[in-house]
N, C-alpha and C positions, 0 to 999 in steps of 0.2 A: 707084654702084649703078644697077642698069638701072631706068628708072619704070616701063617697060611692063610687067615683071615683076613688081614691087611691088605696081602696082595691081591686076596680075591676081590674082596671088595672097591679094593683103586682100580685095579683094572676094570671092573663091571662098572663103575662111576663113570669113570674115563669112556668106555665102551656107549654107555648110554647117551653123552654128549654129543658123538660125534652124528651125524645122519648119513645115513646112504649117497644125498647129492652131494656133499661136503664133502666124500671120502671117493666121487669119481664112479660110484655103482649104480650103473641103470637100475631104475624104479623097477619091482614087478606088481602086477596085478594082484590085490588081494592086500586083508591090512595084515598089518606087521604084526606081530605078537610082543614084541621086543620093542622097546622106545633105542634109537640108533641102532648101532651097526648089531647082525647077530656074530654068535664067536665063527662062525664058519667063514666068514665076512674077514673077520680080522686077522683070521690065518689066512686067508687067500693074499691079503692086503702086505703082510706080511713074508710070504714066503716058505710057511712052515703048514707041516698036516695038522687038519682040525684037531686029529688026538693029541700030538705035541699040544697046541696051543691051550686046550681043555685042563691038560696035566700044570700046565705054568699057573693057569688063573686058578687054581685048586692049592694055587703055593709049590707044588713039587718043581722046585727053581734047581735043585745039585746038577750040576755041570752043565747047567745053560750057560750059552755061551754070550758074549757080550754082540757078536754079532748078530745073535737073535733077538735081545733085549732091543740095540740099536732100529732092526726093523720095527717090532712091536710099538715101539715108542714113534717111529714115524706113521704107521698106519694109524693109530689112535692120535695123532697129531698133537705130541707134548709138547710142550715149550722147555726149556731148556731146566726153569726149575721141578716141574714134574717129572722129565727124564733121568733127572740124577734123584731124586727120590724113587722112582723105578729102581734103580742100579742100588739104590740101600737096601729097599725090601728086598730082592732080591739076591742080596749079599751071600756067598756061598755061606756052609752051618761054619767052619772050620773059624772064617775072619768073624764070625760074630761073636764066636766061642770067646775070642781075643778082646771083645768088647764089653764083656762083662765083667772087663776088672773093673772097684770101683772108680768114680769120678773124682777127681782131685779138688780140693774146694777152690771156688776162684778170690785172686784177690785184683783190687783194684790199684796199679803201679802210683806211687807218688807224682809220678808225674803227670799225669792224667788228671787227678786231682785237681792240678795246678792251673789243666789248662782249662778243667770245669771255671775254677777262677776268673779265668780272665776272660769270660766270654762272657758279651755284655747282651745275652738272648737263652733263653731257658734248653736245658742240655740234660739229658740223663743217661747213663750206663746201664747197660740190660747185660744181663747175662745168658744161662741155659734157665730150659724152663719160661724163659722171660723174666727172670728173677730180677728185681731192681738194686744193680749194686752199689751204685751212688747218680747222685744228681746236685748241680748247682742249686745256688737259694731260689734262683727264677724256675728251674725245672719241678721245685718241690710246691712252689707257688702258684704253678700253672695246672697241676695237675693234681696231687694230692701230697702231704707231708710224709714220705713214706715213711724218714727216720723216726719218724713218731709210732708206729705203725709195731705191732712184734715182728719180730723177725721172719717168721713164715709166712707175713702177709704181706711180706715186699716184695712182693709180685705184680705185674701187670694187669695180667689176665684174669686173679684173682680180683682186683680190685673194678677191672669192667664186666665180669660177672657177678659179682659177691657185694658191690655197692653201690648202693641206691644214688651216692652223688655222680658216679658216673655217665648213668644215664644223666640226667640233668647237667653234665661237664660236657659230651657230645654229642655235636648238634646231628651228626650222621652214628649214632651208637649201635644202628643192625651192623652198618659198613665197617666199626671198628672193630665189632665184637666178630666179625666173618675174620676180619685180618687177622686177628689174637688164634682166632680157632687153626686155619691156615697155618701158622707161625708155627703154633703146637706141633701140628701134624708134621710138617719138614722135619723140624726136633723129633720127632717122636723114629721116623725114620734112618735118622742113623745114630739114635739110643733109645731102641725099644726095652732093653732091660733097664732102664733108668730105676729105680722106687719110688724118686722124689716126682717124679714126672706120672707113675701110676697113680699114687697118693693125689695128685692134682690134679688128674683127668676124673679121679672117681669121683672126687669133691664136687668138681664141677658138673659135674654131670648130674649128682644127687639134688642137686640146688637150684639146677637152671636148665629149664626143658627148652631155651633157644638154645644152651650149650650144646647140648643131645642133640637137637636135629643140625647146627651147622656140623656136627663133627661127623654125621652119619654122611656127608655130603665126601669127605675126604680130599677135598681141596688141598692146595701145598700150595705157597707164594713165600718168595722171601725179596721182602721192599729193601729198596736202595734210595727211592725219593717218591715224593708223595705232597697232599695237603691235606690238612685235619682244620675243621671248623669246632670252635669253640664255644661254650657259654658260661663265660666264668662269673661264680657270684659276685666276685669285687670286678673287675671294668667290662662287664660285660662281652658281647659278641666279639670272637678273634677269628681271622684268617690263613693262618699259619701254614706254611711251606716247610719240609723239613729232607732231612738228607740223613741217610742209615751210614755210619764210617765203620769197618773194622778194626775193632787194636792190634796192634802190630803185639804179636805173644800168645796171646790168645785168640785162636780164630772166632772160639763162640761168644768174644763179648763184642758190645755193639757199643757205639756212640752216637746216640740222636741227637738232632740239632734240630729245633723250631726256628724260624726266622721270619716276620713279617715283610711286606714288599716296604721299601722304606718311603717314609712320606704320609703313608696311610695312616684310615682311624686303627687300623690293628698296631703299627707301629708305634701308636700315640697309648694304646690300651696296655702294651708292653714296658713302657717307659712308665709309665702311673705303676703298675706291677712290679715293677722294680723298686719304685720308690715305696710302695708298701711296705715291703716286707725288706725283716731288716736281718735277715740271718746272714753270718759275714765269712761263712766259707763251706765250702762240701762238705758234704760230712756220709763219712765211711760206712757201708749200708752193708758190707760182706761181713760184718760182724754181728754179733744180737749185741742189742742196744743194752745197757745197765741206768 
């Protein structure tokens, strides 16, 4: 992916967001040409001359310093996961040079496995990419069999833009498919030479013009807790709470946990799901299936 584009464009996103009352600048007379703030606006807000500021959002980022990033980032008002995606794009050429070694394949520890076992509410391991590296029996029953799936299509994001059960699987599918595209983008951030991660945005993009417009949006969030409304063909409507964990070893894999409020008809929809399906352990998704 090109940086200079990247950061053009998050900064001009980010830029268009914010409005002149919101960022403390007297209104003037006369309409704006520009939706939010203009770039002369954001250097003032900032600290830095309009040319500095013109030259960053053009990409020319070598030897910016982090305490100009830090302003910028406050005047466009990031939150803390946009900021450090800032600080990626951004990344002098020298550290990124460093980051095009390749990616080491992930695997998922035995233990981990063990403790998909013993969780008695649907769980799945994400990877990079969003790549799905294992899930419990309840995580593959809630949401789709990934093990069944080839192995390049054990992905997330591929399966809530690429299949049609998805939509019909959530009940909010603009809001999950915004989250997925989001998720992308942070990843895509501090591994823009990725291939497997180009190969998936192209894909996605060739196939699904909601893909193409959330992405052009340039959003970044990365969830830690959340709830997802379900419609599953066997029990029907669920309300599910869930919580984003890190693995200790690898920072980019995740461990999702669904959980219903107990008591509930979601709780009672989870239990019949359980009793469904009878598959009797994890089963190892960072492999291609035989």
């Amino acid at each position: 992916m090109d940086r200079s584009t990247e950061i053009r464009e998050f900064l001009r996103t980010r830029r268009a967001r914010v409005t002149p009352g919101q960022a403390g600048i007297a209104p003037h007379p006369g309409a704006r040409r520009v939706p939010g703030l203009r770039r002369e606006e954001v250097a003032q807000l900032a600290g830095v001359s309009v040319d500095y500021y013109v030259r960053l959002e053009r990409g020319r980022t070598q030897g910016v310093s982090q305490t100009v990033l830090e302003a910028v980032a406050r005047a466009l008002q990031l939150d803390e996961t946009e900021r450090a995606h800032l600080f990626d794009l951004a990344r002098p050429t020298a550290a990124r040079a460093r980051r095009k070694r390749p990616l080491s394949p992930q695997r998922v520890r035995p233990a981990l496995y063990r403790a998909l076992d013993a969780l008695a509410v649907p769980a799945i391991v994400q990877g990079r990419r969003m790549d799905v590296l294992a899930a419990n029996r309840l995580g593959h029953a809630l949401v789709t069999d990934f093990a069944a799936r080839p192995h390049r299509e054990r992905n997330a994001a591929r399966f809530v833009f690429l299949d049609e059960a998805a939509r019909a699987l959530y009940t909010d599918w603009e809001r999950v498919a915004g989250d997925c595209v989001a998720t992308l983008r942070l990843y895509a951030g501090r591994h823009p030479d990725d291939p497997q991660l180009t190969e998936l945005i192209g894909e996605l993009s060739l196939h699904s013009e909601t893909f193409r417009r959330l992405w052009a949006d340039h959003d970044v969030v990365a969830h830690t807790t959340g709830a997802k409304r379900f419609h599953h063909p066997v029990v029907g409507d669920l309300a599910l709470d869930y919580v984003v964990l890190a693995v200790e070893g690898d920072p980019e894999q995740t461990l999702v946990i669904y959980t219903p409020e107990p008591g509930s008809p979601s709780a009672e929809a989870v239990a019949i799901l359980a009793s469904w399906t009878s598959a009797p352990t994890a089963r190892a998704l960072d492999e291609p299936a035989t």
